[in-house]
N, C-alpha and C positions, 0 to 999 in steps of 0.2 A: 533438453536440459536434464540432464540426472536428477533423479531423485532424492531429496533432503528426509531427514528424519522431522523437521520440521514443514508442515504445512507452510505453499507459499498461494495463496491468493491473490489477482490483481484484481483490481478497480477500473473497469473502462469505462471510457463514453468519451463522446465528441466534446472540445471544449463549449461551457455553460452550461451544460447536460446537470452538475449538480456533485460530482464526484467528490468531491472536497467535503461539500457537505452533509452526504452519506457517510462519507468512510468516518467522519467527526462522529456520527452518533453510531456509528457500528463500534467503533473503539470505545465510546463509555458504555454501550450496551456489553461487549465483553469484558471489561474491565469490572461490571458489574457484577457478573457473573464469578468474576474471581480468576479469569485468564491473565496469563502475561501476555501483550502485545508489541509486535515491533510491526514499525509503517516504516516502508522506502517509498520516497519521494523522487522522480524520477524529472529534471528539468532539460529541456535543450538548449536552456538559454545557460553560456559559457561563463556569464559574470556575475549570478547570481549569489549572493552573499549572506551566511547567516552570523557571520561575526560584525558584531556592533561599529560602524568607521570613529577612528578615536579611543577603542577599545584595547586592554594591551594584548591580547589575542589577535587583534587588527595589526597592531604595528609591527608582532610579532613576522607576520606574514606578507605585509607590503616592507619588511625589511628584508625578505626573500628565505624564512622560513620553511621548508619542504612540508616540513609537520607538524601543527601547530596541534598540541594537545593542552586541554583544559579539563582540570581535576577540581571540583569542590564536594563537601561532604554526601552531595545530594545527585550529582548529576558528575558522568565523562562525556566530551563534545572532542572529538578528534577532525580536525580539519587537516586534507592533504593536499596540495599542490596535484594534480594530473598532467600528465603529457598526453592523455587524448582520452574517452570515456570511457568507462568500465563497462562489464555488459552485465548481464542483471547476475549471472550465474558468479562470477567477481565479487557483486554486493554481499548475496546472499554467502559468498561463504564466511563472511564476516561478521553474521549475524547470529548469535550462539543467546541462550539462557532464557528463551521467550516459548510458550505453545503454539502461535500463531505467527504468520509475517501475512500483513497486508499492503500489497505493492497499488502504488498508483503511480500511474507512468508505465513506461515497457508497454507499451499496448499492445505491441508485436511480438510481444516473449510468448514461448507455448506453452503459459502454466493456464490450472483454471482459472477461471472468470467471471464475475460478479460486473455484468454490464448496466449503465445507467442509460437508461435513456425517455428522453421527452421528445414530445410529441412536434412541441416548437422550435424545436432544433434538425427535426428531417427524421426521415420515416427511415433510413440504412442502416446498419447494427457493423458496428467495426468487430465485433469477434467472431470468428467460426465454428457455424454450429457445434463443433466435436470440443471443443473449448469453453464454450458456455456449459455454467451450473448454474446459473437464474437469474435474471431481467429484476430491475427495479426499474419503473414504467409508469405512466401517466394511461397508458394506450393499452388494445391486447395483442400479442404477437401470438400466430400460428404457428410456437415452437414447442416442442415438449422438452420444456424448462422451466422451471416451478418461475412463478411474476410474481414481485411485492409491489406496494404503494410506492412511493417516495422517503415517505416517511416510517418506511415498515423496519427496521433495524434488528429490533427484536426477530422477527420473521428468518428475516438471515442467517442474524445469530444461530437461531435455532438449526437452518440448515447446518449451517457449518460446524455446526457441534453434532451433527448425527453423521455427515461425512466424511468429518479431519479433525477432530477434538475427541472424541469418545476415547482414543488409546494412549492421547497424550496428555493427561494431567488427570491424576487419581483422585482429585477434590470436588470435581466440577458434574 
């Protein structure tokens, strides 16, 4: 993957591991901090929908709209039609105006990594060593990769503002 001017982090773990609800409070922990954040959501299910059914953004699109874009004062929600998945490097070049990108999903993409993992879902680590930047863990692993709690966000934060934020945003 080439390299962006913008930091791209993923979020692994095996599904139930908790990713979901790490990356939640890692996003208001940098938001706190006064970062822009963009999160890519990475699904393999093919019929997953975030526009409402009945919606006229819905009917927009089950009337065989390619590109259904939604504009209100507050928020753009672009939905496309695909003829087969993007790969992560695709996403991301669509992604502009943010200090940060936190990907969940791509598990197999070869950016850094910010792995979850408990102890009740199996003792295997889905990322490789050379790709791990640090474990959030219930457990200790024998890695040299800094470990947080579960609930350690702040912790993270903190890395990730001394390894990929320090040169991007002059406020923080």
């Amino acid at each position: 993957m080439k390299p962006l001017s913008i930091p791209v982090i993923g979020i692994v773990g095996w599904s139930g591991a908790g990713k979901t609800t790490f990356l939640v409070n890692l996003i208001a922990e940098l938001k706190r901090r006064g970062y822009r954040v963009a999160t890519i959501k990475h699904s393999r299910h093919a019929d997953v929908r975030v526009d409402v059914p009945g919606s006229d953004t819905w009917r927009h699109a089950e009337a065989g709209s390619d590109l259904v874009v939604l504009a209100t004062p507050r928020r753009l929600a672009i939905l496309e039609q695909l003829e087969e998945s993007l790969s992560l490097e695709e996403v991301l070049s669509r992604v502009h105006g943010v200090d940060i990108i936190l990907v969940e999903g791509y598990k197999f993409a070869h950016i850094p990594k910010v792995e979850i993992s408990r102890k009740e879902r199996g003792e295997k680590l889905l990322s490789p060593q050379e790709e791990l930047i640090a474990l959030v863990t219930d457990q200790v692993w024998e890695l040299p990769v800094p470990q947080f709690n579960l609930d350690d966000a702040a912790g993270v934060a903190d890395l990730l503002k001394g390894r990929f934020l320090f040169s991007h945003s002059q406020n923080h």
